[in-house]
C-alpha positions as CSV (number, residue, x, y, z in Angstrom):
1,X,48.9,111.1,76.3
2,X,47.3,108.1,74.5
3,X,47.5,106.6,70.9
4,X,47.8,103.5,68.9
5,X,48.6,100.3,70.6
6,X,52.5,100.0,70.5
7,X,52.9,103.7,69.3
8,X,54.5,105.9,71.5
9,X,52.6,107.4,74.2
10,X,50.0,104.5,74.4
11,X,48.7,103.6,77.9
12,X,47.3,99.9,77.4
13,X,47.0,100.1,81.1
14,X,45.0,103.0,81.4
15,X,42.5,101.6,78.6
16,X,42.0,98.2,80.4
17,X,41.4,99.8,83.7
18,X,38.1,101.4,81.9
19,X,36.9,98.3,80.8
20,X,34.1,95.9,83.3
21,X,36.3,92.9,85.3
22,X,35.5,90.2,82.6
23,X,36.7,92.5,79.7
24,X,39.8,93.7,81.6
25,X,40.8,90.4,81.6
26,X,40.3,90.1,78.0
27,X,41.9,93.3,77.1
28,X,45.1,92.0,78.8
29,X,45.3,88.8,77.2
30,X,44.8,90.2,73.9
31,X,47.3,93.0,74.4
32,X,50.0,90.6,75.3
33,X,49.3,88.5,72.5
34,X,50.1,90.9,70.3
35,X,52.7,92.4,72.2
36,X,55.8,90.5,70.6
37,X,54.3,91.6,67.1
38,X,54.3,95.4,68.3
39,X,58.0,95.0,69.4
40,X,59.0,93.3,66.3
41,X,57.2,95.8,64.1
42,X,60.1,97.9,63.5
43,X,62.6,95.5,62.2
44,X,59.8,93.7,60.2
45,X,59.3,97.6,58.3
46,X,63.1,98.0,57.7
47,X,62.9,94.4,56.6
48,X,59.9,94.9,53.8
49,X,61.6,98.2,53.2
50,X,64.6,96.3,52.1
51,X,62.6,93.6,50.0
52,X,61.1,96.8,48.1
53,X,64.2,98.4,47.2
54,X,65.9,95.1,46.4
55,X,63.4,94.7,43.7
56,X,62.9,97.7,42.0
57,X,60.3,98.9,39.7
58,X,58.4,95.2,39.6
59,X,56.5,94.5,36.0
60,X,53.8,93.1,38.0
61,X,52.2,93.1,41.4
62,X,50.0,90.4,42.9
63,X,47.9,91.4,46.3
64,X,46.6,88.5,48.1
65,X,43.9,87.8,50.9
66,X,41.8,84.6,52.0
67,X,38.9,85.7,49.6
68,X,39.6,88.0,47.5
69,X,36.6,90.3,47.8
70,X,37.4,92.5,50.4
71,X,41.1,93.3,51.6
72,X,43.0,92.6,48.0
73,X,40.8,94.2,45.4
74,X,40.8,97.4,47.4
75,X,44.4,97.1,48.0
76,X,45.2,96.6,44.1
77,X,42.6,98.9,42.9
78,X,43.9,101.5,45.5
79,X,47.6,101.1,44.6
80,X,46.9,101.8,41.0
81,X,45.5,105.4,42.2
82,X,48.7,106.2,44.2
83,X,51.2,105.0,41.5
84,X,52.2,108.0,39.8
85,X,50.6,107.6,35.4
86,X,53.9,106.6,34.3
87,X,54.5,103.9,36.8
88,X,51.0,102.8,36.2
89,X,51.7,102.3,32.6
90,X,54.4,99.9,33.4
91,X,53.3,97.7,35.7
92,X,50.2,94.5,35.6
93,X,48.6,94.8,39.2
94,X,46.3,92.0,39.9
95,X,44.4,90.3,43.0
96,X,43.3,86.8,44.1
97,X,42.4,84.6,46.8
98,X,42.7,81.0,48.0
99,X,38.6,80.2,48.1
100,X,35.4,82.0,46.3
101,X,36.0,82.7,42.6
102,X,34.1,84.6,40.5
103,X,32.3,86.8,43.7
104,X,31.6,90.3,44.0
105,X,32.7,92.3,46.7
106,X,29.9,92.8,49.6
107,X,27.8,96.2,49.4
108,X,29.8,97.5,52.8
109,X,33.4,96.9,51.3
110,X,31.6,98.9,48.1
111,X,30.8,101.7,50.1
112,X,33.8,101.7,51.8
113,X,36.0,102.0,49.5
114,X,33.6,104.2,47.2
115,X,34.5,106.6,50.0
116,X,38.6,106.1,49.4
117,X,38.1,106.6,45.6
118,X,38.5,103.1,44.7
119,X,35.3,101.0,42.4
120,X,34.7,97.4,43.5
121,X,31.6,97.4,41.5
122,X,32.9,95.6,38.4
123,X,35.0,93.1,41.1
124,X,35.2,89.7,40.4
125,X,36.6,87.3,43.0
126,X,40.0,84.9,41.6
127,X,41.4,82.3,42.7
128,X,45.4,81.8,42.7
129,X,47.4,79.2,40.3
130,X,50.7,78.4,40.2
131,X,51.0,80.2,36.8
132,X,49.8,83.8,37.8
133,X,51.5,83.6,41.4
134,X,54.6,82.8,39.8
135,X,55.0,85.0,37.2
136,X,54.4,88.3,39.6
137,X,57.8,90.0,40.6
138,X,56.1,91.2,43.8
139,X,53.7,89.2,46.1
140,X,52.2,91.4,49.0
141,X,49.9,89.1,51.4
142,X,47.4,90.8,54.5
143,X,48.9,88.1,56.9
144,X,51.9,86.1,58.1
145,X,50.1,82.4,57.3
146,X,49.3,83.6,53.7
147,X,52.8,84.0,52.8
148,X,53.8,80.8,54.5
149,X,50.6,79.3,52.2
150,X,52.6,81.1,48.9
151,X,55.8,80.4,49.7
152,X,55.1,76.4,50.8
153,X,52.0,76.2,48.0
154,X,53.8,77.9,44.8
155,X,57.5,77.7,45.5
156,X,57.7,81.7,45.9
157,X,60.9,82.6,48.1
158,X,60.8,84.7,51.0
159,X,62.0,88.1,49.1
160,X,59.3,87.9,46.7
161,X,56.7,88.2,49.4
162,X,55.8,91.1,51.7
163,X,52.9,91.3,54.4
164,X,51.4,94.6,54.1
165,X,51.1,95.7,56.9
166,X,55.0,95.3,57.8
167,X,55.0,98.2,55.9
168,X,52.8,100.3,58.5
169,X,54.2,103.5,59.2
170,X,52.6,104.0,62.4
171,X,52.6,102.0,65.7
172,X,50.7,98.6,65.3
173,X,48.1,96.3,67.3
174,X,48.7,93.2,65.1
175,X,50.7,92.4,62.0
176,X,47.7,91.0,60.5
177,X,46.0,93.5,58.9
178,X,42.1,92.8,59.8
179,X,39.5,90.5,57.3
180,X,36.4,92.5,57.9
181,X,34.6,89.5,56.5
182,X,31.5,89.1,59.1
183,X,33.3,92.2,61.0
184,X,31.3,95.9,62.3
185,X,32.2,98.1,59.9
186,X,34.5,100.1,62.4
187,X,36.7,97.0,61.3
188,X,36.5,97.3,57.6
189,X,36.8,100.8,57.9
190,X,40.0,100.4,59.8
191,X,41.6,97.4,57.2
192,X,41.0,100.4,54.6
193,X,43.0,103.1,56.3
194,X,45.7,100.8,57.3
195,X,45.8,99.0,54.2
196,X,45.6,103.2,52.2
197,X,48.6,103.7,55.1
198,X,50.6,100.7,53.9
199,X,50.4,101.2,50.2
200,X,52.0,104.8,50.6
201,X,54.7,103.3,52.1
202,X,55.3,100.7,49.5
203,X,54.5,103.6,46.2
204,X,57.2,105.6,47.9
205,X,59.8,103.0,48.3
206,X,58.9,102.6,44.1
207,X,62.0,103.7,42.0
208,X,60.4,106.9,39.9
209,X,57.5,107.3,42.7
210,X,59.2,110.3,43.8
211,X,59.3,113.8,42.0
């Protein structure tokens, strides 16, 4: 039986063992990198679980990765689809990055998320301020050192920001969830299902999402 790095039945053995000398080597390394984030993975979701409740129905919503143009506008863009119309009505849901303004989205992250429903075409890249990162209820980052950035940069406590993909309801590889910037598109593709995995997590732990 196989699966998903640090879900259960997965074999990292088995999948190292197929892989030349050099890249065996390699493999291993990289799984035990990652391997305190896999066992750590559960506690981490009850924990962003708890930060979601906590706050309720937030009046706004700010997703956050390094450039804004691939992993934040399809999260934002993509949570406003799942959000049942009278949540959507209620909340602001906005992106931005820390470099880039004012950049579209590449023509594979377009495609992409064309595919999940979601339009990047109008997307403009923003950068963060103090002002708008303040004054959203919720923060949700793509990786541990952006929150440390928001937290230490704009004064945001801790349970005002979530990483995405603590939310991840299946077994994980990393906690990061992947920038496909300069990536195959095996990666991007795979930031878009996790990120589509995450943000059902996070709609359902919504007060009013259900029913």
């Amino acid at each position: 039986m196989t699966g998903r790095p640090g879900g259960d039945g997965w074999n990292g053995t088995t999948r190292i063992q197929n892989l030349p000398e050099r890249n065996q080597i390699v493999g291993i390394l990289r799984w035990l990198r990652y391997l305190p984030e896999r066992i750590l993975h559960p506690f981490r979701r009850r924990a962003a679980e708890a930060v979601v409740r906590r706050t309720g129905l937030p009046p706004s919503v700010l997703f956050v990765c390094q450039g804004n143009i691939y992993r934040s506008p399809y999260a934002g863009y993509r949570f406003l689809t799942l959000l049942p119309t009278a949540l959507r009505m209620r909340m602001d849901v906005t992106s931005g990055g820390f470099v880039g303004p004012d950049r579209p989205s590449p023509d594979n992250a377009v495609a992409c998320a064309g595919a999940h429903g979601v339009d990047l075409v109008p997307h403009r890249s923003s950068l963060l301020t103090l002002e708008r990162t303040r004054n959203a209820a919720l923060v949700v980052v793509m990786e541990e050192k952006q929150k440390r950035r928001i937290m230490t940069e704009f004064g945001l406590p801790d349970e005002r920001v979530i990483i995405l993909g603590d939310l991840d309801p299946d077994g994980i590889e990393r906690r990061t969830i992947r920038d496909p910037w300069r990536q195959p598109d095996s990666v991007l593709q795979a930031s878009y299902d996790r990120i589509d995995r995450c943000l059902i997590e996070l709609v359902r732990g919504l007060p009013g999402a259900r029913g």
